[in-house]
Steps between C-alpha positions, in 0.01 A plus 500: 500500500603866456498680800740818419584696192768720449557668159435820235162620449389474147143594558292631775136563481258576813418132513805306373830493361763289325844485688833352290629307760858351305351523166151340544200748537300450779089601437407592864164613627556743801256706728456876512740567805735272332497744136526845726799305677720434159721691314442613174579263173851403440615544877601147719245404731406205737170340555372202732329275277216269592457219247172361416488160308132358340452282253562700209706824618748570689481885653757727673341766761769731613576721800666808607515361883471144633241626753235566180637142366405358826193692530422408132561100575278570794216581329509220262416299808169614485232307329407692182769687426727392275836725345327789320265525802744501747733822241178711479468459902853613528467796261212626681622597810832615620678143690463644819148646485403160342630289751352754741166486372556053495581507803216723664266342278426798333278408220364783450873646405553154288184567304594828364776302281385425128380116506470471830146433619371535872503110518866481355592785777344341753690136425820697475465626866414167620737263363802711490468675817714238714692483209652846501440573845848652644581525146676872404526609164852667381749607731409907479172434375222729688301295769185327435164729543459505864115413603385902544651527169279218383193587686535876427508365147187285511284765667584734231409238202206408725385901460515441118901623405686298237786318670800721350333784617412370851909336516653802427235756755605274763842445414519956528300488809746238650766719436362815629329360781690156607348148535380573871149565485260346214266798541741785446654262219116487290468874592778671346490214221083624406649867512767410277261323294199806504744718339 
Protein backbone atom coordinates (compact mmCIF):
# COMPACT_ATOMS: atom_id res chain seq x y z
CA UNK A 1 0.00 0.00 0.00
CA UNK A 2 1.03 3.66 -0.44
CA UNK A 3 1.01 5.46 2.56
CA UNK A 4 3.41 8.64 1.75
CA UNK A 5 4.25 10.60 -1.33
CA UNK A 6 6.93 12.80 -1.84
CA UNK A 7 7.50 14.48 -5.25
CA UNK A 8 6.85 17.68 -7.90
CA UNK A 9 3.47 18.88 -8.41
CA UNK A 10 2.36 18.62 -11.94
CA UNK A 11 -1.21 19.56 -11.36
CA UNK A 12 -3.29 20.87 -8.61
CA UNK A 13 -6.93 21.50 -8.80
CA UNK A 14 -9.35 22.26 -5.67
CA UNK A 15 -10.17 18.58 -5.54
CA UNK A 16 -7.12 16.64 -6.81
CA UNK A 17 -3.82 16.57 -8.20
CA UNK A 18 -1.19 14.46 -9.95
CA UNK A 19 2.25 14.31 -8.07
CA UNK A 20 5.58 12.83 -10.17
CA UNK A 21 6.87 10.90 -7.57
CA UNK A 22 10.45 9.41 -9.52
CA UNK A 23 8.96 9.64 -12.86
CA UNK A 24 5.47 8.04 -12.42
CA UNK A 25 2.47 10.52 -12.05
CA UNK A 26 0.47 10.02 -9.26
CA UNK A 27 -3.64 11.03 -9.89
CA UNK A 28 -4.57 11.95 -6.25
CA UNK A 29 -7.93 13.08 -4.98
CA UNK A 30 -7.37 15.51 -1.97
CA UNK A 31 -9.81 17.57 0.31
CA UNK A 32 -10.25 21.33 0.43
CA UNK A 33 -7.85 22.00 3.48
CA UNK A 34 -5.50 19.72 1.80
CA UNK A 35 -5.53 22.16 -1.84
CA UNK A 36 -5.27 25.61 0.42
CA UNK A 37 -2.28 23.66 2.19
CA UNK A 38 -0.08 23.00 -1.22
CA UNK A 39 2.13 24.91 -3.08
CA UNK A 40 1.55 26.04 -6.34
CA UNK A 41 2.34 23.67 -9.61
CA UNK A 42 5.85 22.70 -10.21
CA UNK A 43 7.00 23.14 -6.44
CA UNK A 44 8.01 19.61 -4.25
CA UNK A 45 5.46 18.65 -1.94
CA UNK A 46 4.52 15.70 0.43
CA UNK A 47 1.22 14.10 0.98
CA UNK A 48 -0.06 11.12 3.30
CA UNK A 49 -1.77 8.87 1.07
CA UNK A 50 -4.61 6.56 1.99
CA UNK A 51 -5.04 3.75 -0.54
CA UNK A 52 -8.32 2.36 -1.38
CA UNK A 53 -8.44 -1.04 -3.30
CA UNK A 54 -12.12 -2.46 -4.90
CA UNK A 55 -12.60 -4.64 -7.37
CA UNK A 56 -11.98 -2.64 -10.28
CA UNK A 57 -9.92 0.60 -9.10
CA UNK A 58 -7.44 1.30 -7.21
CA UNK A 59 -7.63 5.15 -5.68
CA UNK A 60 -5.06 7.42 -3.95
CA UNK A 61 -6.65 10.08 -1.34
CA UNK A 62 -3.96 12.39 -0.21
CA UNK A 63 -3.20 14.60 2.79
CA UNK A 64 -1.54 17.68 3.86
CA UNK A 65 -1.39 16.29 7.69
CA UNK A 66 -1.68 12.73 9.02
CA UNK A 67 -4.27 13.99 11.55
CA UNK A 68 -6.92 14.65 8.35
CA UNK A 69 -5.55 11.07 7.01
CA UNK A 70 -6.50 9.65 10.27
CA UNK A 71 -9.57 11.57 10.57
CA UNK A 72 -10.35 10.65 6.89
CA UNK A 73 -9.74 6.65 7.64
CA UNK A 74 -11.96 7.35 10.58
CA UNK A 75 -14.80 8.16 8.87
CA UNK A 76 -14.71 5.36 6.49
CA UNK A 77 -15.55 3.35 9.57
CA UNK A 78 -18.86 4.49 9.42
CA UNK A 79 -21.54 2.56 7.71
CA UNK A 80 -22.47 4.48 4.53
CA UNK A 81 -19.78 6.35 3.79
CA UNK A 82 -17.51 5.27 1.54
CA UNK A 83 -14.15 7.52 -0.01
CA UNK A 84 -15.88 10.41 -1.81
CA UNK A 85 -18.23 10.66 1.21
CA UNK A 86 -15.79 10.67 3.68
CA UNK A 87 -13.46 13.89 1.09
CA UNK A 88 -16.68 16.00 0.88
CA UNK A 89 -17.00 15.59 4.90
CA UNK A 90 -13.47 16.72 5.18
CA UNK A 91 -13.80 19.68 2.79
CA UNK A 92 -16.68 20.94 4.60
CA UNK A 93 -15.46 21.91 7.70
CA UNK A 94 -12.14 23.06 8.90
CA UNK A 95 -10.36 19.49 10.80
CA UNK A 96 -10.73 20.93 13.99
CA UNK A 97 -14.25 22.39 13.84
CA UNK A 98 -15.22 18.99 12.26
CA UNK A 99 -13.92 16.88 14.77
CA UNK A 100 -15.40 19.42 17.18
CA UNK A 101 -18.74 19.28 15.90
CA UNK A 102 -18.18 14.81 15.85
CA UNK A 103 -17.37 14.88 18.88
CA UNK A 104 -20.21 17.11 20.52
CA UNK A 105 -22.55 15.53 18.30
CA UNK A 106 -23.29 18.51 16.63
CA UNK A 107 -25.51 17.59 13.83
CA UNK A 108 -26.87 20.42 13.33
CA UNK A 109 -23.14 21.88 12.38
CA UNK A 110 -22.61 18.42 10.26
CA UNK A 111 -25.77 19.09 8.30
CA UNK A 112 -24.83 22.37 6.94
CA UNK A 113 -22.07 20.39 4.75
CA UNK A 114 -23.22 19.64 1.03
CA UNK A 115 -24.42 15.80 1.09
CA UNK A 116 -24.72 15.51 4.39
CA UNK A 117 -28.26 14.84 5.58
CA UNK A 118 -29.55 15.19 9.30
CA UNK A 119 -29.52 11.29 9.48
CA UNK A 120 -25.86 11.10 8.03
CA UNK A 121 -24.94 13.95 10.80
CA UNK A 122 -26.50 12.36 13.33
CA UNK A 123 -24.60 8.72 12.58
CA UNK A 124 -21.40 10.69 12.33
CA UNK A 125 -21.75 11.95 15.99
CA UNK A 126 -22.61 8.62 17.19
CA UNK A 127 -20.24 6.25 15.82
CA UNK A 128 -17.22 8.36 15.72
CA UNK A 129 -17.54 10.11 18.89
CA UNK A 130 -15.40 7.49 21.03
CA UNK A 131 -13.48 7.32 18.12
CA UNK A 132 -11.96 10.78 18.13
CA UNK A 133 -12.56 11.51 21.58
CA UNK A 134 -9.08 13.03 23.02
CA UNK A 135 -8.27 13.28 19.48
CA UNK A 136 -6.51 17.00 18.52
CA UNK A 137 -6.25 18.09 15.16
CA UNK A 138 -2.73 19.76 13.97
CA UNK A 139 -0.24 20.83 16.28
CA UNK A 140 -1.15 24.90 16.07
CA UNK A 141 -4.43 24.24 14.82
CA UNK A 142 -7.21 26.53 16.70
CA UNK A 143 -9.20 24.48 19.39
CA UNK A 144 -12.35 22.75 18.74
CA UNK A 145 -15.71 25.04 19.17
CA UNK A 146 -16.12 25.09 22.81
CA UNK A 147 -19.97 24.22 23.84
CA UNK A 148 -21.12 28.24 24.28
CA UNK A 149 -19.61 28.51 20.97
CA UNK A 150 -21.82 25.69 19.80
CA UNK A 151 -24.89 26.56 21.66
CA UNK A 152 -24.54 30.32 20.93
CA UNK A 153 -24.46 28.97 17.40
CA UNK A 154 -27.59 26.82 17.51
CA UNK A 155 -29.75 29.47 19.18
CA UNK A 156 -28.91 31.81 16.49
CA UNK A 157 -29.82 29.19 13.51
CA UNK A 158 -32.76 28.27 15.76
CA UNK A 159 -33.91 32.28 15.36
CA UNK A 160 -33.76 31.69 11.54
CA UNK A 161 -29.75 32.92 10.59
CA UNK A 162 -27.89 30.90 7.96
CA UNK A 163 -25.03 29.08 9.66
CA UNK A 164 -22.03 31.29 8.16
CA UNK A 165 -23.70 34.13 9.33
CA UNK A 166 -24.58 32.83 12.84
CA UNK A 167 -20.49 31.19 13.00
CA UNK A 168 -18.96 34.21 12.27
CA UNK A 169 -21.61 36.77 14.82
CA UNK A 170 -20.56 34.51 17.45
CA UNK A 171 -17.14 33.96 16.59
CA UNK A 172 -16.95 38.52 16.87
CA UNK A 173 -18.95 38.40 19.96
CA UNK A 174 -16.49 35.78 21.46
CA UNK A 175 -13.83 37.97 20.82
CA UNK A 176 -15.21 41.12 22.11
CA UNK A 177 -16.92 39.72 24.92
CA UNK A 178 -15.02 36.28 25.99
CA UNK A 179 -16.54 32.76 26.34
CA UNK A 180 -17.74 33.49 30.05
CA UNK A 181 -21.25 34.14 29.90
CA UNK A 182 -23.65 32.60 27.04
CA UNK A 183 -25.99 35.58 27.45
CA UNK A 184 -23.58 38.43 26.91
CA UNK A 185 -22.04 36.05 24.10
CA UNK A 186 -25.88 35.92 22.00
CA UNK A 187 -26.20 39.66 22.92
CA UNK A 188 -23.42 41.37 21.38
CA UNK A 189 -23.52 38.51 18.59
CA UNK A 190 -27.69 39.75 17.65
CA UNK A 191 -26.20 43.42 17.77
CA UNK A 192 -23.53 42.52 15.54
CA UNK A 193 -25.92 40.75 13.48
CA UNK A 194 -28.93 43.81 13.52
CA UNK A 195 -26.49 45.99 11.91
Amino acid sequence: MIARLTGTLVEVKPNSVVLDAGGVGYEIAIPLGTFAALPPAGEKAVLHVHTHVREDALQLFGFATREEKIVFERLLTVSGIGPKVALTVLSGLPLPELVGAIASQNARLLATIPGVGKKLAERLGLELKEKLAGFTAAPGAPPAKTSLVDDAVGALLNLGYKAVQAEQAVEKAVRAVGEGDLNKVLAAALKSLAR
